[in-house]
Each structure stands twice: as structure tokens, then as C-alpha cells.
C-alpha positions in Angstrom: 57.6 -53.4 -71.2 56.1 -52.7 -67.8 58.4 -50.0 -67.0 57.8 -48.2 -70.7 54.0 -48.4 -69.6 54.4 -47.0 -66.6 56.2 -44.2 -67.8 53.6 -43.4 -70.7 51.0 -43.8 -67.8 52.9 -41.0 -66.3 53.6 -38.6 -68.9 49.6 -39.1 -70.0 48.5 -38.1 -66.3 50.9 -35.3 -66.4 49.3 -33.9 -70.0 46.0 -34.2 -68.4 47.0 -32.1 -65.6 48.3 -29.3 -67.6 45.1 -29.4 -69.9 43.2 -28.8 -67.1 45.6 -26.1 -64.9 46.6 -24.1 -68.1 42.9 -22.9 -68.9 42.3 -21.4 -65.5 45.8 -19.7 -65.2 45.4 -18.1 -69.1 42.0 -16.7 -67.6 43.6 -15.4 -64.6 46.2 -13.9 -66.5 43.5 -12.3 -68.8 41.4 -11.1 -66.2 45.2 -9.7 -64.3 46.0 -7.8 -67.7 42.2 -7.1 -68.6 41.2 -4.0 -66.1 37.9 -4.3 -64.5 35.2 -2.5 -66.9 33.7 0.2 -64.8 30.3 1.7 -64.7 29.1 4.1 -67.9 28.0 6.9 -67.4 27.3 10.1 -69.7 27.9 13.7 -69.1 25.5 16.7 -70.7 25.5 20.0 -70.3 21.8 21.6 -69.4 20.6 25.1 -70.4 19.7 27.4 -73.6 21.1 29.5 -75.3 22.4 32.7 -73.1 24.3 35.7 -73.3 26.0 37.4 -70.3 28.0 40.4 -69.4 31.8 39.8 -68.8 32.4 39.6 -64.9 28.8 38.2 -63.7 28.3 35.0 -61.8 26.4 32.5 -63.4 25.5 28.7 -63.1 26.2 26.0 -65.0 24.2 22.7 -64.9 25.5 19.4 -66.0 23.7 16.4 -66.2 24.7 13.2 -65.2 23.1 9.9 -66.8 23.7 6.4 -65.5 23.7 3.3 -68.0 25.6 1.3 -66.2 23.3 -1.3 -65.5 23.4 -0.8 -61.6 22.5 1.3 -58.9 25.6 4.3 -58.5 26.0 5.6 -54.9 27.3 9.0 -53.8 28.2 10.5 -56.6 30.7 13.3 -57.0 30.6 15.5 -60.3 34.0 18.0 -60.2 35.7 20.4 -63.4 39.2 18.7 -63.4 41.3 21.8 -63.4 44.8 20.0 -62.9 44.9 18.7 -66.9 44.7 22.8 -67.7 47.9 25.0 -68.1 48.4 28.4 -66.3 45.6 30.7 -68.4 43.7 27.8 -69.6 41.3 28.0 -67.2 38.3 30.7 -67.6 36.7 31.0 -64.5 37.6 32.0 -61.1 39.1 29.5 -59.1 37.3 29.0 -55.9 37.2 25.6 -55.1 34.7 25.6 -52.8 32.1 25.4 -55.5 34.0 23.1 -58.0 33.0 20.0 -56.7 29.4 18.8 -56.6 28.1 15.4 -55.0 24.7 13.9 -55.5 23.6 12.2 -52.5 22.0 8.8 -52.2 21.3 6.4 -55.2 21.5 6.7 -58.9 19.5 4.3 -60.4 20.2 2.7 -63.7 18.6 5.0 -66.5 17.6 7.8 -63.9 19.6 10.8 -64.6 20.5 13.3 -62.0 21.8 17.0 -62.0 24.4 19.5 -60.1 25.1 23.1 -60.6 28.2 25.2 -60.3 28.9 29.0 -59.8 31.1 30.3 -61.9 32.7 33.7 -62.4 34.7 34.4 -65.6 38.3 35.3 -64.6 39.8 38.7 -65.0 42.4 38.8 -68.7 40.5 35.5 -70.1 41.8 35.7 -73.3 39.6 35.7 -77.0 39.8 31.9 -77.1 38.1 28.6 -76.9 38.4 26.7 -73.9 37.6 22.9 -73.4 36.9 22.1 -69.9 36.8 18.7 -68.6 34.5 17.4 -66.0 34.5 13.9 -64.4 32.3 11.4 -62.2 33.2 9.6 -59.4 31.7 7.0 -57.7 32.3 5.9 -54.4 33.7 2.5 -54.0 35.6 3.2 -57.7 39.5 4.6 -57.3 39.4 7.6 -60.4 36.9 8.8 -62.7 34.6 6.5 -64.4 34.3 9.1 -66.8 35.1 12.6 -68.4 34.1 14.5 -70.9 34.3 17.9 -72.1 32.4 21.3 -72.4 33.7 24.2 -75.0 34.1 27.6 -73.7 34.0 30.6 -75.6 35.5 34.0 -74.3 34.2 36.1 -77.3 34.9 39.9 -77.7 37.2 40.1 -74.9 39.3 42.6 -74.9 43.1 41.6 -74.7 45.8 43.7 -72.9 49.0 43.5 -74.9 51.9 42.2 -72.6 53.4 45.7 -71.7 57.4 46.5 -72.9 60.1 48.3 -70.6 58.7 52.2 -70.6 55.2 51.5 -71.8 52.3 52.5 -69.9 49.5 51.8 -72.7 48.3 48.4 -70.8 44.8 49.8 -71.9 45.1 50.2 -75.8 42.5 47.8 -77.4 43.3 44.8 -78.9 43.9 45.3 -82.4 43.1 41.4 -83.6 39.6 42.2 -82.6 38.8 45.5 -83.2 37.3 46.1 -79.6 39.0 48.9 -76.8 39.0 48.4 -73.3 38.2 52.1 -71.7 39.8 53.1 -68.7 38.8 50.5 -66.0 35.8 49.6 -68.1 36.1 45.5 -69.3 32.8 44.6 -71.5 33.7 40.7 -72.6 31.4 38.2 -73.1 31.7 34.9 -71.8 30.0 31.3 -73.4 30.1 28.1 -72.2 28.7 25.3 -74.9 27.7 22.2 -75.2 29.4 19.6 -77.8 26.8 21.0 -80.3 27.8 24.3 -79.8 24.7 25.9 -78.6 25.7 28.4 -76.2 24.5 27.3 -72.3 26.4 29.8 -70.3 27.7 33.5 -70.4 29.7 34.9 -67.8 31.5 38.3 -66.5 31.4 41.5 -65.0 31.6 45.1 -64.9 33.3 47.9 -62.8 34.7 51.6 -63.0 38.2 52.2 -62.3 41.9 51.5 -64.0 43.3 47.9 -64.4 46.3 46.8 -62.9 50.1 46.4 -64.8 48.7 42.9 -66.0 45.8 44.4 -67.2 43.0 42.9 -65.0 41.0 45.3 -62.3 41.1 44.5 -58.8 37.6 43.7 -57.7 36.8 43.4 -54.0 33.8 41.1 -52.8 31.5 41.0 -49.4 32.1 37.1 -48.7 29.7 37.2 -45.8 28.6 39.3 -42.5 28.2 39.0 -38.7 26.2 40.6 -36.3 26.9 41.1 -33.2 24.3 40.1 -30.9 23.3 37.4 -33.7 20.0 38.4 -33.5 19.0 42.1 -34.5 16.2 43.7 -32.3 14.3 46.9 -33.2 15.4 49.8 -31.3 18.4 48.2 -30.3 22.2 48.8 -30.7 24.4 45.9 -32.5 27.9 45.6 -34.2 27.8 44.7 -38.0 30.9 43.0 -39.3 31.4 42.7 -43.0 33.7 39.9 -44.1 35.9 41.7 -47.6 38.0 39.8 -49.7 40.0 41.0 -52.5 39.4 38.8 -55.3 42.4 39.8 -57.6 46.2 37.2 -57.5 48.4 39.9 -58.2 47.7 43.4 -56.9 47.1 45.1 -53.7 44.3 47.2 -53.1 44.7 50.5 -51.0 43.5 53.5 -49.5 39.7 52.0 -49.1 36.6 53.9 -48.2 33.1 52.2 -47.6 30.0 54.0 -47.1 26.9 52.4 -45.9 23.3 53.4 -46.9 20.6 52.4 -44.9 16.6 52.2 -46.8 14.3 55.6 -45.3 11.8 54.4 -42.9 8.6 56.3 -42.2 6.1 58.2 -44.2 5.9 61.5 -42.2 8.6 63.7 -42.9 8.9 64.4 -39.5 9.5 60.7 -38.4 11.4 59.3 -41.7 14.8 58.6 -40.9 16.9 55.7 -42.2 16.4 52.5 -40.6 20.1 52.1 -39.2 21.9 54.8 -38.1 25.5 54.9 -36.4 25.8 55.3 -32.7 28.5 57.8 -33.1 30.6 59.0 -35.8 29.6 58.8 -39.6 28.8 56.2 -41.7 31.6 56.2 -43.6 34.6 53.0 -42.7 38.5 53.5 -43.5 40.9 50.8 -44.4 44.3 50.9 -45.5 44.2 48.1 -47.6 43.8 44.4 -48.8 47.2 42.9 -50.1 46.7 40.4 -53.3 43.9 37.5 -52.8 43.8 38.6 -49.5 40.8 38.9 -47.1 39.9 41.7 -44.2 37.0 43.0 -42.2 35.1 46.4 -41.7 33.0 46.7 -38.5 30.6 49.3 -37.2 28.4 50.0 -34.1 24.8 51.0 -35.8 21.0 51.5 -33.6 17.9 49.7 -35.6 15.4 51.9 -35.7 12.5 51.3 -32.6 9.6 51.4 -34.8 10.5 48.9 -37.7 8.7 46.1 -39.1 9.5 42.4 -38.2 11.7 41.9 -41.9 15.3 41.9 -43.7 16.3 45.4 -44.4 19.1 45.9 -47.5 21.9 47.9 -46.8 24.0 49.2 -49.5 27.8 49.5 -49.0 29.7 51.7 -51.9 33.3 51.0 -52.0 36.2 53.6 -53.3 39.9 52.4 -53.7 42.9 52.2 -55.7 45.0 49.6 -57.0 49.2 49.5 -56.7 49.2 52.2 -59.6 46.5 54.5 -57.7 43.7 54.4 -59.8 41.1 54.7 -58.6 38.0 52.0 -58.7 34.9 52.4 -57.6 32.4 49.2 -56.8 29.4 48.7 -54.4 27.8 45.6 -53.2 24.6 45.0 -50.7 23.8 42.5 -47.4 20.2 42.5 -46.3 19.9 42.3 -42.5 16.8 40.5 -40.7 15.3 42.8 -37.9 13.4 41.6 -35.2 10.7 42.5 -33.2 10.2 42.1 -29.9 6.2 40.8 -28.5 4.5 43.8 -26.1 1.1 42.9 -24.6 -1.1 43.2 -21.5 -3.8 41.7 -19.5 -6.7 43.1 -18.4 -7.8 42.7 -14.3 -9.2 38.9 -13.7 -12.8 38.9 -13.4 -13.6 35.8 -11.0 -17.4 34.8 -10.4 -17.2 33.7 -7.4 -14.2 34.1 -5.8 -15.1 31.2 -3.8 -16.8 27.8 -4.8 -17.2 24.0 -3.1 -15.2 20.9 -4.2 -16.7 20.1 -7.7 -18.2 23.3 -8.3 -17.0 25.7 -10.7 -15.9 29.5 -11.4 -15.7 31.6 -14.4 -12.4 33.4 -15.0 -12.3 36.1 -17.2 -9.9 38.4 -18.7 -8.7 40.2 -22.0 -5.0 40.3 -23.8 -3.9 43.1 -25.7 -1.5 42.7 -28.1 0.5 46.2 -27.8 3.3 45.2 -30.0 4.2 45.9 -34.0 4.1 41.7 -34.7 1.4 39.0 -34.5 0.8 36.1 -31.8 0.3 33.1 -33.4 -1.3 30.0 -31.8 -2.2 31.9 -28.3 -2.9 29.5 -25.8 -4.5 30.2 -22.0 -3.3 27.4 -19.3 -4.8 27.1 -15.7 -3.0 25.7 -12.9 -2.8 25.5 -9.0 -3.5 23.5 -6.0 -7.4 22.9 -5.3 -8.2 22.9 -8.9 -8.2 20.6 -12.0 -5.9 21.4 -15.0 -7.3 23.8 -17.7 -6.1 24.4 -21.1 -8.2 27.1 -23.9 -7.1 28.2 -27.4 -7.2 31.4 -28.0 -5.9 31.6 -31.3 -4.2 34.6 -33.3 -3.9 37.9 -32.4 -3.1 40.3 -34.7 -0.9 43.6 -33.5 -3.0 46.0 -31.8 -6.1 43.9 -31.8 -7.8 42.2 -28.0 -7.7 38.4 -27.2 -10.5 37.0 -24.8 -9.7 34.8 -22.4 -13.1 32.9 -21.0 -12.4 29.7 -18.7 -14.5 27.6 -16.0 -11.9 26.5 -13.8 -13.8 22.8 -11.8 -12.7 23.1 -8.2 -11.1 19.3 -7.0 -9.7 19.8 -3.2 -10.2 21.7 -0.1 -7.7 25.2 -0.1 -7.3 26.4 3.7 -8.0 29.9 2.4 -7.4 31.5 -1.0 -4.7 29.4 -3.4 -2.6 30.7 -6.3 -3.6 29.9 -9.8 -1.2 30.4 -12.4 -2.2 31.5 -16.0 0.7 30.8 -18.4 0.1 31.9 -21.9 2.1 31.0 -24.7 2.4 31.9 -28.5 4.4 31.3 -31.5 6.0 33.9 -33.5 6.6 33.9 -37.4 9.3 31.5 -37.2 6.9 28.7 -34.9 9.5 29.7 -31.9 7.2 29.3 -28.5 7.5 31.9 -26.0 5.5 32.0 -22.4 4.7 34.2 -20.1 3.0 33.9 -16.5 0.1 35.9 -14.5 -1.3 34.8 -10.8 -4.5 35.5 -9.1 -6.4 33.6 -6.1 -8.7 31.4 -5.5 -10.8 29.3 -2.4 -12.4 25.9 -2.6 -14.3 24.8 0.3 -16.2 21.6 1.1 -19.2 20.5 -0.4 -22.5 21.4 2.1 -25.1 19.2 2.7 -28.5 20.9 2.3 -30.0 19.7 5.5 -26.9 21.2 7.3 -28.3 24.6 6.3 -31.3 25.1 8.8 -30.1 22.7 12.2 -27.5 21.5 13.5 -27.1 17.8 15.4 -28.5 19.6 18.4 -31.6 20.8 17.3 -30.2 24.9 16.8 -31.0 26.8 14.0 -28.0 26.8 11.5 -27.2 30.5 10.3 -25.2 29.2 7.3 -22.0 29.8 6.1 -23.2 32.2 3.5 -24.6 35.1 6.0 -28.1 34.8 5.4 -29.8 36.0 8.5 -31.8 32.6 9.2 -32.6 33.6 13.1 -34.2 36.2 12.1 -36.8 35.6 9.6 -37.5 32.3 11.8 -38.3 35.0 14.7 -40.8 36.4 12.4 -42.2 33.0 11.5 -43.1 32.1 14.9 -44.3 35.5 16.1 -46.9 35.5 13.2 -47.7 31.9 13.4 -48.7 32.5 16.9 -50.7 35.9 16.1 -52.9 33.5 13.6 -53.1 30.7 15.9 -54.6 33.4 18.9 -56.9 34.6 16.2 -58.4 31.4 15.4 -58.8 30.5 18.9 -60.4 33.6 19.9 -63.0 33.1 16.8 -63.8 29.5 17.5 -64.5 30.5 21.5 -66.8 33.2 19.9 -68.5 30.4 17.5 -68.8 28.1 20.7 -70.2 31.0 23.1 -72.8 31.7 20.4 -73.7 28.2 19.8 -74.3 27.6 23.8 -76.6 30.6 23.9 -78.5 29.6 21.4 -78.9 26.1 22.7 -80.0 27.7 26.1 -82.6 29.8 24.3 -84.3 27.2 22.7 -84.4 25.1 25.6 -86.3 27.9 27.3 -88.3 28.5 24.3 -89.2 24.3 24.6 -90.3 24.7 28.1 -92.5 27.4 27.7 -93.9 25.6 25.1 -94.6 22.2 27.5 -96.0 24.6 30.3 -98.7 25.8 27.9 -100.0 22.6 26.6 -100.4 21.8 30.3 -102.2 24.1 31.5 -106.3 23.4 31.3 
């Protein structure tokens, strides 16, 4: 009976176990089969409703939404052209612009935007196109979503797919009526929402023949260089145009560009264009650009002296044929920033005085002409040198061919054995806030301070004659001589007054005696 108790007691513990182990491993198991929900997140297309020529490059704007519940960081917004088959896709591909990221944080509810360029591609077909786009998220492998956009390629005209012996790859399409002209391609382009309301319209135009799969060869101006990087009037510089021949299957050939430079000047006898070549023509020769391949033109040209600190537009025409020798005509434009260089003067210093004591002070003077075809902004005057204290004056803007004044009391600090250099620097911004400097010396003395008791004797009783020249011995000369003319005169008057006074006195003692002699008599 014990032993049948102890094995109940067993099996019981054993149940118990399970009913507690099997719970946790079915959730484990559910959670292993049950991928981790991620983060929702809606997709809209932004924009009214638009309608573009075939060929021109627009942008499209998709909105990105995030109800996830949480915060999204970094996100990246890209078309997902892999799920399309060859001719499914519309635009151009260049993939530098199909993939968009929005830096930073998404918050939950916040929605958030990105723009692409897109270019409708050459022989897009009368058809609707659905293009997916997707969101990723960083710290999440895949999309977290994707949804779709319609696109419309409407009127297009469609090149039959040419048999053995026929050369009629530009007969119009007869399932919509429309007929492509020679080299001429006038589709239209729309890119809708789910609602269909028409967002985005793109295409293009040119002259010229099409190729044998019915598309026209376009060449594009990716970018230029210039060579220096900065362009000064009246200067000479090598421009480099970057060329790139847009189409996948067909060579273009026997290329002629032609650059056009804007007229400057009003006179008739002074007009000329602003860029000229510095020998030669203006016209640039090139064999050709094989199929989606890229190539440079270059050419030495002079900026004209007197131009204006700005971007000037230069127009470049381009003439070539394709692999059948048709010929296509296209033009294009790069606007190149000129600049100009600062030209000013000073005036001679005007120093009052030339010499001064420790902690006196002097007034420097002078006048800055701005010669130059650009303005100085910020103009600053700064004083410097041995034997006197730092000095800084604003002088503000200057505009070209107006005066600055430059007014300063410079305070004299320590003794200079003779006349010391003092250093003006003045600096100035351009348009751009760049800080140029430039420097101009003149002289200076600083003596000691003089007492004023030192100016009329010295220790030894001398007369001082001063360090300024003024001719103390002199007038002291003067003094003397005329203090001791006064002092005779006086003298001689009061021995006069005394003389007079004794003979008066004498004349009335006489007078008294007579006087006494009488009343004595009988």
C-alpha cells in the first residue's frame, strides 16, 4: 500500500510539473511561429492635379505618416523598382535620387515628407503603371510597409516593333490615333494617387530622329568645373562641362556645341559678351558619346574686366546624330558666378603732432577710397605699435566709388627712442561675410612726460630753454634790461622828490630865523 502511494505521489508531482512547463513552451512556440508585429505606417502621395509635357523632370512628394504608437528613427522612403519587369518602369532610372531618408525622429502621429525627381523614360508605353514605394526603419530588417501609386502614360505615342526591311519606326500609333513627327515625342505623363487625381506629369521635348527602337538620344550637362575654382573678372579660366548621354541603347556622334555668352555693356562701343575665348571660336568638337555613356568638353574663355560681382548664364546649343545619322538638335544652360576683386586707396596720414609725452595723445587722420566695382562691408581701422596703446574704430560700409574716413586718437603708453612704427590694418567683409586685411605704416614719437617747473631752471639755478625751442634766454634778457630801466627811473625821481624836499626845508628854516631876528630887535 505504501509503495502504490508513493507512486501516485509521483505520477501527481510529475502532472503538476507539466501543467506548469507546457503553458510557457505553447507561448514560446506562439511567439517563435507569431512574427513580431512591426511599426504602421501609412504612405500618401502629395500634390494637385498637374499636367506636364512628355520628357520634363518633375517631383513627386510622398508623405509618410507614423501610427505606430512610438517614436521612428531614420527613416528611409525608396520606389522599389526590383518587383517591376523590363518596361514596367516609367521613369528614368537614376538611382541617385530614388531613395530618400528623413533624418532624426518621427514622432507618433507627426507625418513627415520626401521628394523625388523623376524623368519619364524615353518609349513609355500608353499604359498604367503601379509603382510601389516602401519605408524602412532603422533597427527593422525589410519594409515595414508598401504601398502603391498609379501612373498614367496617356497619349504616348507608341513605335511599332520594326520587321526585317522596315524603316517606318516613326508611323503613329494606330490604337490611339496620335503620330510621332520626325524626332518630335509630345506624351504626357501622370502619376496618381489611389483616388486617381492626377499629382504628377512628366516628359520632354527635342528635335531630331529617334533611334531603331524608337526612342531619341538626349544628351544632358550633369555638372561643370572651373578651373581656377573661383572665377575673377578680367581673368582667364578653363570651363569644363561634364556631358552624359542619357539614352541605353544608341551612340551619339559627330557632336558640335556652341556656347553663347549674355552682352555686357550699354555703349555700343564697349558691349561685348561677357566671356569670350582666348583663342579660337566658340564652337567645341566631339566625336561622340557611346550608349549611357558620359564625356567632357573643355574650353579656355577671359571674363570680361568690367563685370558685376554675379552668376552669369551661359547657353550651350548642342548638334549631333544618333547611329542612323539623324540629326538632333538640343541646348542646355550653366550659370557661372563671377567674382570681383576689392581695389581701394588711402589718402596721406595726417598726424597732429607728430610727437606727444607718455599719456598724451595724437589725432591720426586719413581717407579710404573704395576704387573697386564691389562694396566693403563691416570696414574696420586697427592701431598698433610699440609706445602706444591698442586702437580699434568702425568704419562701417563703403559703397564702390564712395570715401571712408578714418579719425583716431591714438593715447601714447611708453618712451620710443625716436619715431616708432604704427601699423594700421584694415579689414572688411565681402558679400559672402569672407574677411580680408590689408596693412599701412606710418611713424610716430613718444617722449617723457615734463614737469612744469623743469621748463624755466634747471637744479643749478640756469635758465631752461625747453625742449620745445622757445627762445626763453632771450625774452628773460629783455625782462631784466627793462626792469632795470624802471628801477633807474624811479630812483632818479625819488632823489629829485628828496632834493626838493631838503630845499624846501632849508628855506623855511631861513624864513624862521629872519623871523626871530625881527622880533628881537627894539
Amino acid at each position: 500500500m505504501t509503495k502504490s502511494r508513493r507512486v501516485m505521489a509521483v505520477i501527481v508531482a510529475a502532472l503538476l510539473i507539466a501543467a506548469m512547463i507546457l503553458p510557457g513552451l505553447a507561448v514560446k512556440a506562439e511567439a517563435a511561429e507569431k512574427p513580431a508585429e512591426k511599426p504602421k505606417v501609412e504612405i500618401s502621395l502629395v500634390g494637385d492635379n498637374q499636367t506636364f509635357e512628355a520628357g520634363e523632370t518633375k517631383t513627386l512628394t510622398v508623405q509618410i505618416t507614423n501610427n505606430s504608437g512610438q517614436e521612428l528613427n531614420n527613416v528611409k522612403v525608396a520606389p522599389d523598382m526590383s518587383k517591376k519587369k523590363a518596361g514596367d518602369w516609367p521613369f528614368e532610372k537614376d538611382w541617385k535620387q530614388y531613395s530618400e531618408k528623413i533624418d532624426g525622429v518621427v514622432a507618433n502621429g507627426d507625418s513627415k515628407s520626401v521628394s523625388f525627381d523623376f524623368t519619364r523614360r524615353e518609349g513609355a508605353k500608353r499604359n498604367s503603371y503601379t509603382i510601389p514605394f516602401s519605408v524602412y526603419v532603422q533597427g527593422i530588417d525589410g519594409a515595414i510597409v508598401t504601398d502603391s501609386i498609379f501612373v498614367y502614360a496617356k497619349n504616348e505615342t507608341v513605335t511599332p516593333e520594326p520587321t526585317p526591311g522596315d524603316n517606318s519606326q516613326n508611323q503613329g500609333d494606330a490604337g490611339n490615333g496620335s503620330a510621332a513627327g520626325s524626332g518630335s515625342d509630345s506624351a504626357d505623363m501622370n502619376v496618381t494617387a489611389d483616388d486617381g487625381a492626377v499629382a504628377y506629369s512628366g516628359g520632354g521635348s527635342g528635335s531630331g530622329g529617334s533611334s531603331s527602337d524608337g526612342s531619341v538620344p538626349r544628351v544632358i550637362v550633369t555638372g561643370f568645373d572651373t578651373n581656377p575654382a573661383e572665377v575673377h573678372a578680367g581673368s582667364d579660366f578653363t570651363l569644363t562641362i561634364h556631358l552624359k548621354n542619357t539614352s541605353k541603347k544608341t551612340k551619339v556622334q559627330n557632336m558640335l556645341f556652341e556656347l553663347e555668352a549674355p552682352t555686357e555693356g550699354t555703349d555700343e562701343q564697349t558691349s561685348a559678351p561677357a566671356f569670350l575665348p582666348t583663342s579660337g571660336s566658340n564652337s567645341i568638337y566631339l566625336d561622340g558619346i557611346k550608349a549611357d555613356g558620359t564625356a567632357d568638353i573643355s574650353i579656355t574663355l577671359n571674363a570680361k574686366a568690367n563685370l558685376l560681382q554675379k552668376p552669369y548664364s551661359i547657353n550651350l546649343s548642342m548638334k549631333y546624330e544618333d547611329s542612323q545619322a539623324t540629326q538632333i538638335d538640343s541646348s542646355s544652360s550653366i550659370s557661372i558666378p563671377v567674382k570681383q576683386d576689392a581695389r581701394f586707396e588711402f589718402s596721406e596720414f595726417e598726424i597732429s603732432p607728430q610727437t606727444i609725452e607718455v599719456g598724451g595723445e595724437a589725432n591720426v587722420m586719413c581717407s579710404l577710397y573704395n576704387l573697386g566695382r564691389i562694396k566693403l562691408y563691416n570696414a574696420k581701422a586697427r592701431f598698433e605699435g610699440n609706445g602706444i596703446k591698442k586702437q580699434e574704430i568702425f568704419i562701417g560700409n563703403v559703397e564702390a566709388g564712395a570715401t571712408g574716413s578714418i579719425d583716431a586718437m591714438l593715447k601714447g603708453e611708453k618712451v620710443t627712442n625716436g619715431n616708432s612704427k604704427i601699423t594700421m590694418t584694415l579689414s572688411y567683409e565681402d558679400e559672402s561675410g569672407n574677411i580680408s586685411e590689408t596693412t599701412k605704416d606710418f611713424e610716430l614719437e613718444v617722449t617723457e612726460a615734463v614737469d612744469d617747473s623743469d621748463m624755466y631752471m634747471n637744479t643749478d639755478g640756469d635758465v631752461d630753454a625747453g625742449s620745445s625751442g622757445f627762445p626763453v634766454v632771450p625774452v628773460v634778457v629783455v625782462i631784466v634790461i627793462i626792469a632795470g630801466v624802471v628801477a633807474a627811473v624811479v630812483f632818479v625821481k625819488k632823489k629829485k622828490k628828496k632834493q626838493m624836499l631838503n630845499e624846501e626845508e632849508e628855506l623855511l628854516d631861513e624864513l624862521d630865523r629872519s623871523s626871530e631876528d625881527e622880533r628881537e630887535q627894539p
